[in-house]
N, C-alpha and C positions, 0 to 999 in steps of 0.2 A: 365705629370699626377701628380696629387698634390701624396704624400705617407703619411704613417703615421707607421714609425717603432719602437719598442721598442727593444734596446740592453740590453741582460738579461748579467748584468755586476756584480761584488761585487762592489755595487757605493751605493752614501747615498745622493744624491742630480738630480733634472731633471734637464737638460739641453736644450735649445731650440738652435737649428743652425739654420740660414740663409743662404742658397748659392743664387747665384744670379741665373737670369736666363740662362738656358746652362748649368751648373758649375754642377760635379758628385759629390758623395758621397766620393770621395775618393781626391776630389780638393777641399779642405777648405779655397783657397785663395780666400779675398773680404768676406768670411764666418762674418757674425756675431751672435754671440753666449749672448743668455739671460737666467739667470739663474731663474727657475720660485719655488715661494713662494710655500707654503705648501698647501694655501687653493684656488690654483690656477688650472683649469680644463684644462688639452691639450685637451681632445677630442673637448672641446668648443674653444678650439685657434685656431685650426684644421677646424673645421667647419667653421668659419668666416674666413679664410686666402686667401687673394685673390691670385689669380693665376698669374697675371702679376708680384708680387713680388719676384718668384723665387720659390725654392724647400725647405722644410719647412720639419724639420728631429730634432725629438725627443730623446736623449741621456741620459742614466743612468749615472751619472760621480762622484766623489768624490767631496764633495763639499770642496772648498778651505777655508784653514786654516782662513785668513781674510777675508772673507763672511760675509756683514753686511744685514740683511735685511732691505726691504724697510720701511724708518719710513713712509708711507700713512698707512703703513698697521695695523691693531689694534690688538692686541692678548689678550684674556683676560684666564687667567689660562691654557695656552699651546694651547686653543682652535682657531681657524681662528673664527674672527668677523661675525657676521651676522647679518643680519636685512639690517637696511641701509646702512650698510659700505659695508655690502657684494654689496646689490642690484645696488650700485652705480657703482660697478666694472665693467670690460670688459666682454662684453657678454650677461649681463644680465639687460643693457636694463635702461629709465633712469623708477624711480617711478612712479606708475600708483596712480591714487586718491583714497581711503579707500571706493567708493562705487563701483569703478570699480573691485578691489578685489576680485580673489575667496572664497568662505567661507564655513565654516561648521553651520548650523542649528543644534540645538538638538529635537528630537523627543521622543516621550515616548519611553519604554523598547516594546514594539510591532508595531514601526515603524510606527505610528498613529503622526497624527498634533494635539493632545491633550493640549499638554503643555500650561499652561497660558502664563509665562513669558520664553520660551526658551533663552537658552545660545546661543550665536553667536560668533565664533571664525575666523576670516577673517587671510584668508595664505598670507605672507608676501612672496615677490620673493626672497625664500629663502629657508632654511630648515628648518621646524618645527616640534618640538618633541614631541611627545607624549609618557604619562604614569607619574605614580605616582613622578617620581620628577621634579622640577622646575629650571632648573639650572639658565635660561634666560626669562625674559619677553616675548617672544613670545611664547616659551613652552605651550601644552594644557596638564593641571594637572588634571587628573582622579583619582580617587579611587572609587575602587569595586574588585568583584570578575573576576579575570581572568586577570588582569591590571599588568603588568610588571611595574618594576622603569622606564627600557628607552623600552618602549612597541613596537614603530615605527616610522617613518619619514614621513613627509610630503612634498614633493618637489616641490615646484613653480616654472618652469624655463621655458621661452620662449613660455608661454602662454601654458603649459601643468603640471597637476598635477598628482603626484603618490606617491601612499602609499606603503610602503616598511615594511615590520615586521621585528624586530629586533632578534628576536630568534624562536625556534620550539613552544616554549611555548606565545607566543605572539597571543591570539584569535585574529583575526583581518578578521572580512567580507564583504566583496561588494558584494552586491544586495543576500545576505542571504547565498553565497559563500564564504567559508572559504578559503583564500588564504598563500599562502605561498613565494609569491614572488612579485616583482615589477609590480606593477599593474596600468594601466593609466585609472583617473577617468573622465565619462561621467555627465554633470551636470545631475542632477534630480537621482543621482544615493544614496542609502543607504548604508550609512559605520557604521558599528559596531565593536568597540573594548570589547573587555572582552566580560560579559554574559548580561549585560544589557544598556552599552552607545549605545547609537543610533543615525546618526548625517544623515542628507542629508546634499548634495555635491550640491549648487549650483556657476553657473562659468557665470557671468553677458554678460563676452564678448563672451561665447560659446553659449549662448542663443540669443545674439543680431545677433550672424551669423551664426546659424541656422534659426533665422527665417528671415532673408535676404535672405537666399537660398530660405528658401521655397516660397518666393513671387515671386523670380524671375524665380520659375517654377522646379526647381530638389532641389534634397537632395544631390549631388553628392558629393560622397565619394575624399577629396582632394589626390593630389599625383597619384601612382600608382595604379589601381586595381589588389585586388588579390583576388581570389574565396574564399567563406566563408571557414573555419574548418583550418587556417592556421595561427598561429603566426609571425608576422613581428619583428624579432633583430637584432642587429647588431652583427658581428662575425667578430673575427679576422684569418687569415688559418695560415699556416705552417710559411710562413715568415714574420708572425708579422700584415701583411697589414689588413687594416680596411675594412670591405664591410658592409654595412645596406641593409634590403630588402630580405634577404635572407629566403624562404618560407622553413618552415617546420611542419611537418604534426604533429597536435594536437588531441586529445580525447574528444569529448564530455562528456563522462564519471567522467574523471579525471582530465582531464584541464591541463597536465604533457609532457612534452617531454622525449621518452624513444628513438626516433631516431638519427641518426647522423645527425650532422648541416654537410648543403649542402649549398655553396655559391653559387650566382645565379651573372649571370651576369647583371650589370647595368648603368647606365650613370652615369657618371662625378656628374651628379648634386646630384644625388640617392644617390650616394655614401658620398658625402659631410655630408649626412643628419647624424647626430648621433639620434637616438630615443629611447625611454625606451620602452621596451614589451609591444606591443599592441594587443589587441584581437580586429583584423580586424572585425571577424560575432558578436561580442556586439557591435562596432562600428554602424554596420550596422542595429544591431534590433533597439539600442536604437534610431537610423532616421531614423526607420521606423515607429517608433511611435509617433515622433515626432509632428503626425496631433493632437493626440490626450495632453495634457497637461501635465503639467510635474508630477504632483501628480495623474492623473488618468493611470498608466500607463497598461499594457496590460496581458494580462495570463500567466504564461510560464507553459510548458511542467515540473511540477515537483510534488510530493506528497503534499496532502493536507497538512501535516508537516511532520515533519522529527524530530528526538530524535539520542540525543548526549549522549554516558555513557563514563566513564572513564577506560581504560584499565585495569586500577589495581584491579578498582573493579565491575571487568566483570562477577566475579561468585557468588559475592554477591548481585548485579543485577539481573543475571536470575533468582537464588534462589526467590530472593522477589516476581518474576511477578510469578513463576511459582511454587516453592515449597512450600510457604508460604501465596499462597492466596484464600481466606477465597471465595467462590463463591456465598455461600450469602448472600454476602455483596457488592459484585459488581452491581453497577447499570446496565453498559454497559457491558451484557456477554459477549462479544466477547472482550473486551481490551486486556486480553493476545496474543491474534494475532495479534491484531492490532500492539500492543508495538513491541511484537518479528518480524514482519515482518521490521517494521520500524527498528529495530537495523539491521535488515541483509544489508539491504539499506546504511545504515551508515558503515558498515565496508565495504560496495564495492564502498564509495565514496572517494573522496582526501584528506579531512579533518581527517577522521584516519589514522593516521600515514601515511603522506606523503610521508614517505622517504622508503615505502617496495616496491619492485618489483613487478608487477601482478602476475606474479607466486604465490611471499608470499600473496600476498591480498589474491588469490584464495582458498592455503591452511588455512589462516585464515578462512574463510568466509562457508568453509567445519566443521572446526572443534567446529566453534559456532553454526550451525545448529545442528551436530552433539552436540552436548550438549546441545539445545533445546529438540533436539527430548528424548536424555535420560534422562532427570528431567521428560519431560511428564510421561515417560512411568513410572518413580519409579511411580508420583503422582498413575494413574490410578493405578496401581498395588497395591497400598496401601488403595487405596479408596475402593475397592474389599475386602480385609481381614479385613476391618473394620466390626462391626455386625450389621448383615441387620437388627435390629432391628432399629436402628438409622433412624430416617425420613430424614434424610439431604444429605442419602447416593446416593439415586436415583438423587437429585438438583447436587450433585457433577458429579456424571458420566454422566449426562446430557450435562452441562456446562463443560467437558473436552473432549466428545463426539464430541460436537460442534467446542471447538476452536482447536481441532486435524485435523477435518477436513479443516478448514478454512484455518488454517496455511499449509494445503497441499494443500489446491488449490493455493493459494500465491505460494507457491514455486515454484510447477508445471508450472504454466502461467509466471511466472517472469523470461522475458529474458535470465535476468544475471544470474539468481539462478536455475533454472531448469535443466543444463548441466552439474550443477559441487556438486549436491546434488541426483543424483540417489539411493544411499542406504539408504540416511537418509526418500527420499520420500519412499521409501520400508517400513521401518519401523512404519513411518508416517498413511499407509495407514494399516497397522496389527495395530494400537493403535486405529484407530477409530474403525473396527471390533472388538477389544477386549472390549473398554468401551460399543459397542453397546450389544454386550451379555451379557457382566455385568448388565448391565441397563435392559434389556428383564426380564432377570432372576432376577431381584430384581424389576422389575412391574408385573410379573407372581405370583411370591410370595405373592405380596398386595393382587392381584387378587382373588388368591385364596381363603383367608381367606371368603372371600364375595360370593364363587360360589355357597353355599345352596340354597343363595335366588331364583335362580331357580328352586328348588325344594320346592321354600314354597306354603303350601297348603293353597289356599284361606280360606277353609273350618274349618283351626285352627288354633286358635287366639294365636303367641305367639310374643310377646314383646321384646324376645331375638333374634330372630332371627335374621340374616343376611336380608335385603330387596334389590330387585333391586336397589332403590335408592343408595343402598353405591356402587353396580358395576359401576354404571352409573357416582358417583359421584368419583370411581376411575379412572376412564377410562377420565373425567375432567379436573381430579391434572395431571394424566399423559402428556394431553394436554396441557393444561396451563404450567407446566413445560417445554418442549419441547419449545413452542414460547415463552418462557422468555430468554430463553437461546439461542435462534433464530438457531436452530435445521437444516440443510437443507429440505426442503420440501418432496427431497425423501428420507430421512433416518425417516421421521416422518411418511411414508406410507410403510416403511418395518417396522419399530416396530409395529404399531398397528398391520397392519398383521400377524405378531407374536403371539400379545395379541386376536386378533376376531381367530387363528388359535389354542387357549392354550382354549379361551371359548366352541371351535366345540370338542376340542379335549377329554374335560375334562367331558362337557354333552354326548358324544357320546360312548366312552366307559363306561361310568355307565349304559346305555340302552342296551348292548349288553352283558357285562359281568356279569350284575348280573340278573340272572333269576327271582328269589324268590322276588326281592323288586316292582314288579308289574310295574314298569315302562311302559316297552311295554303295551301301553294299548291307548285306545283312549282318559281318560279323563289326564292321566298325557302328552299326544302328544299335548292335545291342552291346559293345562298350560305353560308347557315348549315353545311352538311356541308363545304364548302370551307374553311371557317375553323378547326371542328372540325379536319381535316387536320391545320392547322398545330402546336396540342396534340398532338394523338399522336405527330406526329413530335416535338415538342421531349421530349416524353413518354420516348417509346422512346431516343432519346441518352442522356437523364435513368439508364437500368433503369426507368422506374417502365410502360413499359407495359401490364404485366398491370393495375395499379390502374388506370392509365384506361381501357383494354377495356373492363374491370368497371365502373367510376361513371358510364361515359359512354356505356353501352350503349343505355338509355332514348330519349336525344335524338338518338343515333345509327340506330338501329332507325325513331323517330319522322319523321327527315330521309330514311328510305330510302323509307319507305313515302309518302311526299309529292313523291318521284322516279319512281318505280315504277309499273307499268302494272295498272291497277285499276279495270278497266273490262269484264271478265265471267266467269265462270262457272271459267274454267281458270285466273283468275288467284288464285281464293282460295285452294287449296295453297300458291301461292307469296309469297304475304300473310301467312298465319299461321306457316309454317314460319321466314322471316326475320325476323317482328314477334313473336317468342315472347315475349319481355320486358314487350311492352304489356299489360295488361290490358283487360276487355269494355270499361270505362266511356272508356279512352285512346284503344284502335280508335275508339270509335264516336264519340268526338268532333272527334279527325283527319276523319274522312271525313266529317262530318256539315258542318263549317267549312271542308271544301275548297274553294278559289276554283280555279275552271278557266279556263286559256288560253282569249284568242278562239277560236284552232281545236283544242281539246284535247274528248274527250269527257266527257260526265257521267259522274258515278260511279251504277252502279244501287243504287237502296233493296234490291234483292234480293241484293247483294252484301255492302251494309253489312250486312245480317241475318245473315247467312252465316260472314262474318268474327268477327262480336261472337257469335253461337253455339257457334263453336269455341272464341272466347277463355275463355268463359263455363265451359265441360267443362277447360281446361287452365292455363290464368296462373292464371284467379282462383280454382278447387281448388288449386294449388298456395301459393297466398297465403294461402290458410286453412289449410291446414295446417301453415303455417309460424309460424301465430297474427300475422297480417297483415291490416290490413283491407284491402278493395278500396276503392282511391280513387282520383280523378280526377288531381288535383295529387300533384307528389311531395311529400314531406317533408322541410322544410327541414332538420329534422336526420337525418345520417346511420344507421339501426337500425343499428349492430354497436358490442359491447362494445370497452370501452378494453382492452389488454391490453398490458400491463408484458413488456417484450423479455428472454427467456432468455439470450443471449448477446449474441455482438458489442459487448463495453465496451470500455472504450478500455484496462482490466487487459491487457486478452488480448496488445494489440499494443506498447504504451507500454515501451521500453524504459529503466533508469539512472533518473536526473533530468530530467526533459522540458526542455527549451530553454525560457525565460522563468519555471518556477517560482521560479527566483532573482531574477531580477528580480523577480517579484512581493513576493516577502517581502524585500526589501532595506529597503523602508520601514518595516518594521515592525523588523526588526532593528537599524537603526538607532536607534530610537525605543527600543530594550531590552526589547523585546514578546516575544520570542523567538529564536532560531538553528538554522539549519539545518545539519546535521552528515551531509555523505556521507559513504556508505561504499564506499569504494573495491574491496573485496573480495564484497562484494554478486554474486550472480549477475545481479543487474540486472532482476530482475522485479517485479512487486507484489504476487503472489499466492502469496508465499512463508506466509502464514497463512492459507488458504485452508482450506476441509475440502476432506478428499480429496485434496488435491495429491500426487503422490510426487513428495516433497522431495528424493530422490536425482537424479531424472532431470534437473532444474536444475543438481546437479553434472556428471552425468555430457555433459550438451549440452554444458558450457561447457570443459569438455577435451575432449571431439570438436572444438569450431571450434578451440582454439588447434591440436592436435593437426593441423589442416587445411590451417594455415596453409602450411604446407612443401611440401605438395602443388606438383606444376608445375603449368602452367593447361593444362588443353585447347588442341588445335589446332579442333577442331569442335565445335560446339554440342551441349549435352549436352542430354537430354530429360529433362526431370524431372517425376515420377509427384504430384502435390499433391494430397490430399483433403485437401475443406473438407465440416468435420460441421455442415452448417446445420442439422439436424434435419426439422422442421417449420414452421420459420423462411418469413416470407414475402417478405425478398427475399437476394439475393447478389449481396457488393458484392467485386470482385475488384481490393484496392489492390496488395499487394507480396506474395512472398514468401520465405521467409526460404531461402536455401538455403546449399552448403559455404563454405567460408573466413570466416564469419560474415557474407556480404554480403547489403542489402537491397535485391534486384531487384526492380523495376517490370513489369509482366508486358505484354510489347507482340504476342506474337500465341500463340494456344492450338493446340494439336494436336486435341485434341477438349475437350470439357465435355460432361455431360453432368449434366441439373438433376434431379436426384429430390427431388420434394415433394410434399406434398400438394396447391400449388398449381399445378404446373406440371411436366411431363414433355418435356427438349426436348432436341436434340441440335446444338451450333453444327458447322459444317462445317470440314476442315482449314485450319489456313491461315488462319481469319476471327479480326480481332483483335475484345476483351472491348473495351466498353465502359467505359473507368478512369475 
């Protein structure tokens, strides 16, 4: 069996022995001994060494005092020759023609075939270097940002190429993967040095026999098979000896070996093989795409893009997205989550700091979360002690309301980050409860200044007053703010419910506690229900009717029963049946403070009894067992828990890059805080690390729509069947949906709907368009 030993000697020269065949390690007779040049490869002597010659044993030795090297050989400043003096040597084969050459294309800085005139740089079977200096003609001379003097190597040798980075600091990516070691390229693959050279990798004779393969009916994988998620290197064990082949288990994640190399057992021939790191499952995706052309290649499983910041200035980066931005000013409300989610991403990938432990990655990746969540929290805190005079203050707690949420549901649904950030989502979820109270109480307040107008009397003309119109036209801004800032659905049907609960509450106790201002009476019950009106209807356009039905039942009930005929014996069934809501102490104050028309009848004491009797067996037992007190006045603050929205984020619908996240980060990347890096290939989701997701069905929708394209269009409108899984959700908001040819239609009239909730059972009729 052929060997391949190194003796770890103090020697300064290789030596090459020959025994014949038979002959041991320790019988040197017949041995001959060749001493090998500097720029001379054993593992490649080794590998070509035919076996009938005998046993073939590599020695560390002192080279001898009269040691002349060989004159073939060329040395130009200490360095071994390259190019063609190299390529001519042993091993590597005689020259192939300048079109058969592997080569680099240049492509724009987005990986686009834009370029008029692109750069073409063709690898020499040889070494080729790359970055800012030029030592040799064959050298590829870059300048830019991120570009090292000697950046990385390029290896042409036995019809395989591989790019190698020379330092930590050396950007250097294949196929938008930042690598950090010996990497073997697939034609049609994107190599990127620094922040903006962009080259495709095409390889003539790798395309000529690939599609040789595929005529003659398989893609089959050459050599050995080995199951995808496994790196193929060579290793050397305990005494020196060489083995190739040896599987050891990889990360999809990190793309990193943190286990022991395990030598595997293999034949003679296997062994002989020497190869540089192969990533057998890219091996394999790249032919499997292979049907499809070299420039159209296929989806992969990764963020619409990804963003790179620099360690050093990792707190002067979050400051920017987060303590220092102007909210309205941002086009895309949500880009702070966007950004900060996509950093969390980046520090759990291999490209930050590849040389930490997962342990350290973990603890990183905890303590920048953790310093997300505490810059929010100064912001909102600070956004609160500001004076509510300020119009901007509500757009702020809006737009931090929003991306508090957001960033916690990212975290929560994110695989990797949801196990190793429990406290910070704790916090997370008290920040959106705290800006949503801020925000209540700072639209309660507008509100207020405007709530006369329901008290204004038809009957007198004043010009200063407060009018429905400005309630209406707050309750608007407040709307319209919320979906700028793209608000979750349900936290925008528990604030109003707040606000239609702050208008019940606000009209309701002024009709009960003040006796003397006439209120209780039948003509201010049907001003006040008349104005009411105008809410519900602005309400119901809103969707939000079910919450004002609900908040506004109190003062609605209150305004009926001060319309309502209340004046004997057969009118108490129809008292208590529509006045269910009031409780004993509400009835009996309404009727107790009714003012009556000149020609309107008394109300009888034996009525009022009668009514608050009833109430007494049914509102106020139910209020107690609901652990409620009975009380006169409502409660200015609404009883129901805050609860944090299951669905409806803006993950679900947000397709690619949202319009304006680039803009947002422009300033920052100019400033060299960071860079945003699309990815063209992306299925274009964000919930591509999601738990739970099946990661196939994002491939396989995205060949349905191309696949769709070709389709003819309909002559008549097609029906299409949409369910929407709201759950338990308490409202549905009907924007677009997604249907064939990849189109995003607007939904302008429904065949049927029909609402299964817990809160509501209802069926729209044909023909009647949704509320968008």
């Amino acid at each position: 069996m052929d060997e391949l030993r190194f003796l770890e000697l103090s020697c300064e020269q290789r030596h090459v022995v020959t025994l014949p065949p038979g002959a041991q390690h320790s019988d040197e007779k017949g041995a001959k001994e060749t001493i090998l040049d500097d720029d001379e490869c054993p593992l490649q002597i080794f590998r070509d060494w035919p076996s009938d010659k005998g046993l073939l044993v590599f020695q560390l030795k002192r080279r001898p005092p009269d040691y002349v090297p060989k004159k073939s050989k060329k040395h130009v400043d200490g360095k071994p020759a390259r190019g063609k003096e190299r390529a001519d040597g042993p091993g590597h084969g005689s020259a192939l023609p300048p079109e058969k050459l592997p080569y680099l294309v240049e492509l724009s800085p987005d990986g686009s075939d834009s370029r008029d005139k692109p750069k073409l740089y063709r690898l020499q079977l040889s070494v080729t270097e790359v970055g800012t200096e030029k030592l040799e003609d064959s050298c590829i001379q870059l300048f830019g940002s991120g570009i090292q003097p000697h950046h990385c190597d390029l290896t042409n040798m036995d019809g395989v190429v591989t790019v190698t980075p020379r330092s930590m600091d050396a950007e250097t990516y294949v196929e938008g993967q930042r690598i950090s070691e010996t990497t073997v390229l697939q034609s049609g693959m994107k190599v990127q040095f620094g922040t903006s050279h962009v080259f495709k990798f095409v390889d003539p004779s790798q395309d000529h026999a690939l599609a040789k393969r595929s005529v003659d009916g398989g893609l089959a994988v050459k050599g050995p098979r080995h199951k995808p998620g496994v790196i193929q290197e060579t290793t050397f064990d305990v005494g020196g000896d060489a083995h190739s082949g040896a599987a050891l288990p990889t990360s999809k994640s990190t793309a990193r070996l943190d286990s022991d190399r395990v030598p595997s057992a293999t034949s003679t021939a296997e062994r002989g093989m020497v190869k540089p790191m192969v990533r057998v499952e890219q091996q394999q995706d790249y032919r499997r795409q292979d049907s499809r052309t070299q420039d159209a290649a296929g989806p992969e499983l990764t963020l619409p893009a990804s963003i790179e910041f620099r360690e050093s200035s990792e707190d002067s980066f979050l400051s920017a997205i987060i303590s220092y931005t102007n909210s309205s000013t941002v086009h895309f409300k949500l880009s702070p989550t966007y950004v900060l989610y996509m950093a969390c991403r980046h520090v759990l990938s291999s490209p930050y700091r590849p040389d930490v432990s997962p342990a350290e990655r973990t603890h990183k990746v905890i303590a920048i979360v953790n310093k997300m969540v505490s810059m929010m929290e100064g912001v909102i805190q600070e956004v609160d002690q500001v004076d509510q005079k300020q119009k901007n203050i509500a757009g702020a707690l809006a737009f931090w309301m929003a991306n508090a949420s957001e960033l916690l549901n990212f975290i929560k649904q994110d695989r990797d980050l949801s196990r190793v950030t429990l406290d910070a989502q704790d916090v997370l979820a008290h920040l959106v409860q705290m800006a949503f109270k801020y925000l209540v109480h700072c639209l309660q307040s507008e509100l207020n200044n405007y709530m006369p107008a329901f008290l204004d009397d038809p009957e007198e003309s004043g010009l200063q007053r407060p009018k429905i119109d400005d309630v209406l036209h707050t309750l608007t801004g407040a709307m319209s703010l919320l979906r700028r800032c793209r608000v979750n659905a349900a936290l925008t049907i528990q604030l109003f419910s707040q606000l239609f609960h702050f208008i019940n509450m606000w009209l309701f106790n002024r009709l009960v506690t003040d006796p003397e201002s006439g209120l209780c009476s039948h003509y201010w019950g049907a001003i006040i229900r008349q104005q009411l009106g105008h809410v519900e209807a602005w309400a119901e356009k809103q969707g939000l009717e079910l919450a004002a039905d609900c908040h506004l039942s109190r003062i609605v009930q209150a305004t009926t029963l001060l319309t309502m005929d209340k004046y004997a014996a057969d009118d108490i069934p129809s008292i208590n049946s529509t006045c269910f809501k009031l409780n004993s102490l509400q009835l009996q104050a309404l009727l107790q403070n009714y003012h009556c028309a000149p020609d309107e009848p008394f109300v009888p004491t034996d009525l009022v009894d009668s009514v608050v009797a009833v109430a007494e067996n049914t509102a106020d037992e139910l209020a107690r067992s609901d652990g409620r007190e009975v009380r006169l006045q409502e409660d200015p603050d609404l009883q129901l828990p805050f609860l944090l929205p299951e669905d409806g984020y803006s993950c679900d619908v947000v397709r690619n890059v949202p319009s304006g996240l680039q803009e947002f980060l422009d300033p920052l990347c100019q400033r060299g805080f960071c860079r945003l890096i699309p990815h063209p290939r992306s299925p274009g989701t964000w919930t591509v690390h999601f738990e739970g997701v099946d990661h196939e069905s994002h491939l396989v929708r995205e060949n349905a729509e191309l696949a769709s394209i070709a389709q003819p269009l309909r002559k008549e409108p097609e029906i299409i069947t949409v369910t929407l899984k709201k759950q338990n959700g308490m409202g549905l908001s009907i924007v677009a949906a997604k249907v064939g040819r990849s189109w995003w239609v607007r939904a302008a009239t429904l065949h049927s709907l029909r609402l299964e909730s817990a809160a509501v059972r209802a069926k729209l009729s044909a023909g009647r368009p949704p509320a968008c």
